[in-house]
C-alpha positions in Angstrom: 14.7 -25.6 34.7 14.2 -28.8 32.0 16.2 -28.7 29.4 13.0 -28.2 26.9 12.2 -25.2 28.5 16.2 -24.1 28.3 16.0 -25.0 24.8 12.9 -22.9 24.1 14.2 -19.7 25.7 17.1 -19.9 24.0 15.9 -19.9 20.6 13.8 -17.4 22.0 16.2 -15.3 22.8 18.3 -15.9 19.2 15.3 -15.0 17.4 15.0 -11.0 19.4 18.3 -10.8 18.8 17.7 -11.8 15.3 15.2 -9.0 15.1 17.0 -6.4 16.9 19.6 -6.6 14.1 17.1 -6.6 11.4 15.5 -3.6 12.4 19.1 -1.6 13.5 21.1 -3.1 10.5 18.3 -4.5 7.3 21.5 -4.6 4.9 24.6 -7.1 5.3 27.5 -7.8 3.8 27.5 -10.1 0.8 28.3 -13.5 0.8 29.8 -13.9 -2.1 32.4 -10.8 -2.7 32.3 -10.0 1.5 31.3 -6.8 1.4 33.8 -5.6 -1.5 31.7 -5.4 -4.4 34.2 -7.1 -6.8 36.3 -10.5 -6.8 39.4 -10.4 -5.9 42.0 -11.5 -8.9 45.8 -11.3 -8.9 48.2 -10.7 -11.2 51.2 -12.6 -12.3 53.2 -11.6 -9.3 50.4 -12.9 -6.7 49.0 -9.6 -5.9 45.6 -9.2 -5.1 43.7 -6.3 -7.6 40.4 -6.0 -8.2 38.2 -8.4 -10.7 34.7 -8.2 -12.1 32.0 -6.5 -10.3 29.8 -8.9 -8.3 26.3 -9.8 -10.2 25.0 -10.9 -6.8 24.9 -7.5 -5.2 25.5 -5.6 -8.1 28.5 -3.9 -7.2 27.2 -2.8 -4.2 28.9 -5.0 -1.5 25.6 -5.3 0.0 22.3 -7.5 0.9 19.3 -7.4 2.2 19.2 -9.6 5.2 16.7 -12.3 5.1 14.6 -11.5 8.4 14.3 -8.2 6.7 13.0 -9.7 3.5 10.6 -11.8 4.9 9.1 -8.6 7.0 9.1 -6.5 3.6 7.2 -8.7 1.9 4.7 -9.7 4.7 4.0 -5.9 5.1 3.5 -5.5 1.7 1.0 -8.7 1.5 -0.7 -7.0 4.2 -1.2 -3.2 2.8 -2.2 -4.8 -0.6 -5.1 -7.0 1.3 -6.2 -3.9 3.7 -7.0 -1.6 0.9 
């Protein structure tokens, strides 16, 4: 096997992964607060308590993954052109 063809089925195998966790999982963590939904602050002793709420996710701790939003808004395209 060249190493092109390597190459190529290995991205090809990424990318059904990529999909399979799309379509089992569309909502991740987010980047910013990890999944917490706030920022960590501490107080004047160093422990960690919790900040503001994240603006990114809106307090939720989560995302919608990208894979997912691309296939959201293609379907969407598509309905709104088959109508």
């Amino acid at each position: 096997m060249t190493p092109a063809l390597l190459a190529i089925a290995c991205l090809f195998a990424v990318t059904l992964g990529y999909i399979g966790r799309c379509m089992a999982s569309p909502f991740g963590d987010c980047r910013k607060c990890h999944g917490r939904g706030y920022a960590l602050k501490t107080d004047r002793r160093g422990r960690p308590k919790p900040g503001k709420d994240c603006r990114r996710c809106h307090a939720t701790g989560k995302r919608i993954r990208v894979g997912r939003w691309l296939y959201n808004r293609l379907s969407r395209t598509y309905r709104a052109g088959t109508r």
